[in-house]
N, C-alpha and C positions, 0 to 999 in steps of 0.2 A: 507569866501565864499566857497560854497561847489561844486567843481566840479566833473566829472565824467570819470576816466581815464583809461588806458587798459595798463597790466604791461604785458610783453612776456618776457621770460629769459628763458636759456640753460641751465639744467643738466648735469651736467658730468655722462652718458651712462653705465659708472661699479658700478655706485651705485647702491645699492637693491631696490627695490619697497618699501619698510618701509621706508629708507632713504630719498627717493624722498616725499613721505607723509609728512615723518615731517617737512622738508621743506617748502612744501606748506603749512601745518599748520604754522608754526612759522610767514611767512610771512605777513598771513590772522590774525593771532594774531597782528602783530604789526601794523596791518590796524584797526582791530578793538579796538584795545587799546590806540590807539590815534583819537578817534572817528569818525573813517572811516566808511564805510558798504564796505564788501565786497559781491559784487552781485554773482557771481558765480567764482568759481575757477577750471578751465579744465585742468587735465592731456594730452596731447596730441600725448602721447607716444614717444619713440623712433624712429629719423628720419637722416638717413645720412646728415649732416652737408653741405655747400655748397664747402667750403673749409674749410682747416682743421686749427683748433683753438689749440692750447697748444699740436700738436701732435696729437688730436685726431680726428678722421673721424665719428663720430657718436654724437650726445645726446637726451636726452628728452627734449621736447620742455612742456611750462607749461605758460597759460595764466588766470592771473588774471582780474577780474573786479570788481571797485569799484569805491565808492563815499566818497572823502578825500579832507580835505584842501592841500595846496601845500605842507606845511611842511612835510604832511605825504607821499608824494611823494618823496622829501628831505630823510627824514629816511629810506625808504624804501630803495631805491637807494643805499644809505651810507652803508647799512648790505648788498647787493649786491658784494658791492667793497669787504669788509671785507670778505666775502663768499669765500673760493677755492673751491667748489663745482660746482659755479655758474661762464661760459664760459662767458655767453653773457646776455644783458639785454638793455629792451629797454621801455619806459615808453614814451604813447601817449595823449594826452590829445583828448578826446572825444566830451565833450561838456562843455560849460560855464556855462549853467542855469540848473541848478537841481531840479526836483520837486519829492519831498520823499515818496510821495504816490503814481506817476507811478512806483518807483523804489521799494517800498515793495510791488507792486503788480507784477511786473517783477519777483520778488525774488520768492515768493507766486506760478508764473506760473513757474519758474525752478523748484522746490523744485519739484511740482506736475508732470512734464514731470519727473523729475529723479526717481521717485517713479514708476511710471507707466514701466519706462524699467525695472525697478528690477525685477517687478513683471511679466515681460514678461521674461525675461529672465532665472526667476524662475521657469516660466511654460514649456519654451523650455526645462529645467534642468530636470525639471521631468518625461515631455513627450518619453526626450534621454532618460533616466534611464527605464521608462517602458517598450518601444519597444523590448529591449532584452529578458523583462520576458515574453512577448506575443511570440516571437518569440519561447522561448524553449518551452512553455504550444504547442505551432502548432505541432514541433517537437514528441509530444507525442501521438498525436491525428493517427487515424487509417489510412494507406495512402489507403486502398480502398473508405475510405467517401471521399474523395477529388477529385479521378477519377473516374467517372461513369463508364468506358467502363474497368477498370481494372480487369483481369481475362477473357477477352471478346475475345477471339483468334484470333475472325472476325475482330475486332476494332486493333489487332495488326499489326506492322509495323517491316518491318525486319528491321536491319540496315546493311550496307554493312561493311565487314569486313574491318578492318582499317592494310592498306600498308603502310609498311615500308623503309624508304630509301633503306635498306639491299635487300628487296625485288625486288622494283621499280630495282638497280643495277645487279640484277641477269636477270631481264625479257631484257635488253637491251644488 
């Protein structure tokens, strides 16, 4: 019988970003290779620990979700223990009754929300990247088109000459 459970487990925090990747793959591998689905799998970055595990005061936190018999809860868990990598770990059971067509269409609407920030985030990447080049094109542009009154001696304003401590110190 298929249920639907939420795995959360600790990184150990000096590992690289590729390390922690394959990880998470490996995992979602032995979820789906024992005919699991895994629904989505969240990186959840790097977060001071509550108290410190093995010495250490930091890790990445990493939550899965998926839909698995118990056994595969079972294995899953088992390569946990076997893991030195992996501080902490905690396996919840969600719900009893599973029905596979809400859950590929849950799948279906992650996929599409994670698409849709790439592509935002692709466009913020781009927008950063132009702004500079607009900036220096300004930089070359004539500074009298930009001030009407420049050259205008009426339209000028003096500025008051700037005092110096050394100064202020002599007038007292």
């Amino acid at each position: 019988m298929l249920r639907r459970y939420e795995t959360i487990f600790i990184v150990r925090a000096d590992l690289e970003s590729d390390a922690t990747s394959s990880l998470i793959d490996r995992y979602a591998g032995i979820i789906g290779g024992m005919d699991g689905t895994v629904i989505k799998a969240e990186n959840w970055g790097k977060r001071r620990l509550a108290y410190p595990i093995e010495k250490r005061r930091d890790g990445v936190y990493v939550r899965i979700d998926f839909v698995a018999q118990y056994k595969v809860v079972s294995e899953v868990e088992r390569n946990f223990r076997i893991e030195e990598n992996i501080l902490r770990f905690q396996t919840v059971k969600l719900s009893d009754k599973v029905d596979m067509e809400e859950i590929e269409q849950e799948i279906a609407g992650a996929r599409k929300k994670e698409e849709e920030q790439k592509k935002e985030a692709e466009q913020k990447r781009e927008e950063a990247i132009s702004e500079p080049a607009r900036e220096e094109v300004g930089a070359f542009e004539d500074p009298d088109s930009q001030n009407p009154r420049a050259g205008d001696e009426e339209g000028a304003q003096e500025t008051p000459p700037v005092e110096t401590d050394e100064e202020r110190a002599k007038e007292e």
